[in-house]
C-alpha angles and dihedrals in degrees: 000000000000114000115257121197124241090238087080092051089060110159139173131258139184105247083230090071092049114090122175116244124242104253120042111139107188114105120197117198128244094260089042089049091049093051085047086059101047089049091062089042089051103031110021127234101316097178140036129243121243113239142154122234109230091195101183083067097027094235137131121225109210109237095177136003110046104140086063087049092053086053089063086043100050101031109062087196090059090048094042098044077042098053083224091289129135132201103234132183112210121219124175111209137139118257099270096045085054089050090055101042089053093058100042082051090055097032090079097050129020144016134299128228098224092205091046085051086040096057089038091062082045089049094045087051088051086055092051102257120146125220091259093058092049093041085054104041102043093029099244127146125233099262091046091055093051093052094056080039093057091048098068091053147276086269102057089029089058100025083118115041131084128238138194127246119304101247108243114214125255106265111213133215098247135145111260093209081051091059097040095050095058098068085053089050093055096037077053093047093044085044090063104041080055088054093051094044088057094049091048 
């Protein structure tokens, strides 16, 4: 059977039923947001948005396009022309491929949130997914992905790696009543240079 693209499997869905996800990162500016806006009041919804159907809830987590979906949220005369409906493309995918396939949509359009990309390599190593895999599957170099990396933290960034032996400091043969003598000596010599600037 040939492969056949969601996009042709478009349906539609109260808005009620649609819920963001937690992690997009994109960000789209008040002005952006506003011409976002004029051309779904001009033109219609020309394209989908991108969601999962968590069928045991009957909801749909939005994968892609939720800045279209805030514009039905935030503007009654959209939701009203709209009948509260939304075109959504269905894609049925694990977390981490969601992920993915969140960024690669934004990446092309967009900004991106660093501590929100940050917290979603963090995410994808919590699921178990190398550097490799993230490099491969949201288009990021190496260096991109440690600085995100280094964002969330040392600790997150070398949980896995091994290091050597902590060096211990010499320890010298010396007489304790001698150490602890000298910090008495200088607190008497301080003591006296007090005693001569107050004279002075």
């Amino acid at each position: 059977m040939s492969y056949k693209s969601p996009v042709y499997n478009v349906i539609a869905v109260p808005i009620e039923k649609i819920v963001p996800n937690t992690y997009n990162p994109n960000a789209v500016a008040p002005p952006e947001m506003k011409l976002l806006y004029d051309s779904i009041k001009e033109d219609g919804y020309t394209m989908p948005i991108v969601c999962y159907h968590v069928e045991s809830k009957d909801l749909y987590v939005i994968v892609d396009g939720f800045h279209r979906y805030r514009v039905m949220i935030d503007y009654p005369d959209i939701y009203r022309r709209e009948g509260g409906m939304l075109p959504v493309s269905v894609i049925d995918k694990p977390l981490d491929h969601r992920m993915a396939s969140t960024i690669r949509h934004n990446r092309a359009r967009g900004s991106h949130n660093v501590d929100l990309m940050s917290n979603i390599i963090k995410e994808l190593h919590e699921l178990g997914r190398s550097d490799t895999w993230i490099s491969k599957h949201l288009g990021m170099d190496k260096d991109e992905i440690l600085r995100l990396k280094q964002i969330t933290g040392l600790t997150a960034l070398f949980k896995d790696m091994e290091f050597g032996q902590a060096w211990e400091p010499a320890v010298d043969e010396f007489d304790l009543d001698e150490a602890k003598a000298v910090p008495a000596m200088a607190e008497e010599e301080s003591s006296e240079e007090d005693r001569v600037l107050l004279e002075v």
